[in-house]
Backbone as JSON Lines, residues from 0, in Angstrom:
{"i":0,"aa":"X","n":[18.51,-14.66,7.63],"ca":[17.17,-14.21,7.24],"c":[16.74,-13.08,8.16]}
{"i":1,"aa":"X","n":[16.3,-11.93,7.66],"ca":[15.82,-10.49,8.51],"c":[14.76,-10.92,8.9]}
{"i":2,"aa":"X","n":[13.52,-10.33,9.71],"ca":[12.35,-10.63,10.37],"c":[11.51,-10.01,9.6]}
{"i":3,"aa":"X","n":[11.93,-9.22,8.01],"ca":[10.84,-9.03,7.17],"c":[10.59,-10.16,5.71]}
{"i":4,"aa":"X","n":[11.28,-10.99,6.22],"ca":[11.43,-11.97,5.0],"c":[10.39,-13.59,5.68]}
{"i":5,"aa":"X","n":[9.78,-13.02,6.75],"ca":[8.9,-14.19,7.53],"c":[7.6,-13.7,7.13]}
{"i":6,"aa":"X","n":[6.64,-14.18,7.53],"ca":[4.72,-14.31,7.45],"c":[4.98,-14.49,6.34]}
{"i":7,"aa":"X","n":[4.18,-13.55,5.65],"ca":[3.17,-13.14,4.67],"c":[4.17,-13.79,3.63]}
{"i":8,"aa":"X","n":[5.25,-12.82,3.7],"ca":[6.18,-12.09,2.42],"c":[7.35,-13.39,2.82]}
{"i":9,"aa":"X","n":[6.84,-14.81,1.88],"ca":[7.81,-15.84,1.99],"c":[9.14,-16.02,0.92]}
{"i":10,"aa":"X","n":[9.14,-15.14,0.25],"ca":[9.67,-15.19,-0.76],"c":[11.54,-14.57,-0.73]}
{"i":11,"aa":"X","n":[12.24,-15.06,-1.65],"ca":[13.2,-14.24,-1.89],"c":[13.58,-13.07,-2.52]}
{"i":12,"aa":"X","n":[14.1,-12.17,-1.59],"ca":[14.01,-10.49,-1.86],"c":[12.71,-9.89,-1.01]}
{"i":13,"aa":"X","n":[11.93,-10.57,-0.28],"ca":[11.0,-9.74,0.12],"c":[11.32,-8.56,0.78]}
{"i":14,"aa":"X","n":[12.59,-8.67,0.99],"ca":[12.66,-7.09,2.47],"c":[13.98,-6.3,1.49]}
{"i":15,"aa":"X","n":[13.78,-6.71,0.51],"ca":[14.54,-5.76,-0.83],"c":[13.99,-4.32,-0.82]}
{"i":16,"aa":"X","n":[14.59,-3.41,-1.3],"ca":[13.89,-1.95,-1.31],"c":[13.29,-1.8,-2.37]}
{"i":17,"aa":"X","n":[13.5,-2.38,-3.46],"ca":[12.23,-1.87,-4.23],"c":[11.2,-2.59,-4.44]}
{"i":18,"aa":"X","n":[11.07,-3.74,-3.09],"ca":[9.74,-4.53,-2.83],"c":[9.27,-3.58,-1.99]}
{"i":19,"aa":"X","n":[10.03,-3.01,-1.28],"ca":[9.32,-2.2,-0.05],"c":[8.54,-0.84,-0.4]}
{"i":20,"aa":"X","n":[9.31,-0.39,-1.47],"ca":[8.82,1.02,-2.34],"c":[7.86,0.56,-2.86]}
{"i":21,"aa":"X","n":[7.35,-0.63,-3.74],"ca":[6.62,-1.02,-4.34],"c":[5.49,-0.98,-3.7]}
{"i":22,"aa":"X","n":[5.42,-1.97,-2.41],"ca":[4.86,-2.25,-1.83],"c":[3.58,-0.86,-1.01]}
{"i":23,"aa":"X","n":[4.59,-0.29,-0.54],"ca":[4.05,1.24,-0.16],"c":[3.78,2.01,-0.71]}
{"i":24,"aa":"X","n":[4.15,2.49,-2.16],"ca":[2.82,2.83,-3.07],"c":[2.27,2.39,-3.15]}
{"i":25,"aa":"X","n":[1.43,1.35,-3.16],"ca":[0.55,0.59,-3.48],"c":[-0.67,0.82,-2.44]}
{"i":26,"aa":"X","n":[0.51,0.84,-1.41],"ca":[-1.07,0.93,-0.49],"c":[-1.38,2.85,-0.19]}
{"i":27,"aa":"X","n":[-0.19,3.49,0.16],"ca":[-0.46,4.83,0.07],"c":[-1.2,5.43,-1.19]}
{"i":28,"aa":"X","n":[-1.1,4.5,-1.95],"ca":[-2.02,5.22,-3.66],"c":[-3.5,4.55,-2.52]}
{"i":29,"aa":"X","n":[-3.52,3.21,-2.28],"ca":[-4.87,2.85,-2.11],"c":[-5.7,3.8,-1.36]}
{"i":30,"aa":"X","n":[-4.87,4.28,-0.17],"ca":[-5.24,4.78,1.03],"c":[-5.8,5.9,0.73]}
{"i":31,"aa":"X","n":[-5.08,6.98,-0.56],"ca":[-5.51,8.07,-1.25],"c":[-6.67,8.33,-1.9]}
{"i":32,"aa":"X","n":[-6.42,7.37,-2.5],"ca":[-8.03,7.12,-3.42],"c":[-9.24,6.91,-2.75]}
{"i":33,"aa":"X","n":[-8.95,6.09,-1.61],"ca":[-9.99,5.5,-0.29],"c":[-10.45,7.57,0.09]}
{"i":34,"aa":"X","n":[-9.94,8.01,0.31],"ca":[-9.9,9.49,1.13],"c":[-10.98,10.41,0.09]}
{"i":35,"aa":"X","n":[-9.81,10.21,-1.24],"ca":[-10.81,10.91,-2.54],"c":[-11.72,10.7,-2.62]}
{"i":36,"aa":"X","n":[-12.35,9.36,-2.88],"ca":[-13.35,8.95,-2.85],"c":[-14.5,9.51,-2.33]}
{"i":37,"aa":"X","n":[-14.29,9.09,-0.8],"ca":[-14.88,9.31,0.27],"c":[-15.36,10.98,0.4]}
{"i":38,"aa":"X","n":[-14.39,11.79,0.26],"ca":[-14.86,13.16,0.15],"c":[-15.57,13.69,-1.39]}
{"i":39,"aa":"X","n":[-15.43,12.95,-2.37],"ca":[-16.21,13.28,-3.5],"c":[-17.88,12.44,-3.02]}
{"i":40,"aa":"X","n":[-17.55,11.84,-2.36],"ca":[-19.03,11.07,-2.08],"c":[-19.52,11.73,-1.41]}
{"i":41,"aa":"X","n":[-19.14,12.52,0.1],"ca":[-19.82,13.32,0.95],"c":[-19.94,14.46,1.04]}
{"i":42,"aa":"X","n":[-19.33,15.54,-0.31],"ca":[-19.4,16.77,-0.57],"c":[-20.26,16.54,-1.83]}
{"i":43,"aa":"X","n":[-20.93,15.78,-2.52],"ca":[-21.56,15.79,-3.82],"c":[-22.14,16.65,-3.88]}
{"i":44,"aa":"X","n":[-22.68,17.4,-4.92],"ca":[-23.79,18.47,-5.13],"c":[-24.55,18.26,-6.16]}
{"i":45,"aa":"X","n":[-24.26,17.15,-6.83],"ca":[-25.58,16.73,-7.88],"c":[-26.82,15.68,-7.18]}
């Protein structure tokens, strides 16, 4: 067992690569949108 297949991620295949790809879009999309957001909110002009 690798040391990414412990905590969270109990499952089999967790430290698979296209859990890991998965995984990291997921949050790099989140992280993006968090940013977009944030600058459409504090540059508004209406």
């Amino acid at each position: 067992m690798s040391d990414l297949n412990r905590g969270i991620m109990k499952f089999k295949g967790a430290d698979s690569p296209i859990a890991i790809a998965i995984s990291s879009i997921a949050v790099l999309g989140g992280i993006s949108f968090l940013i977009w957001w944030a600058l459409q909110s504090a540059y508004a002009l209406s």
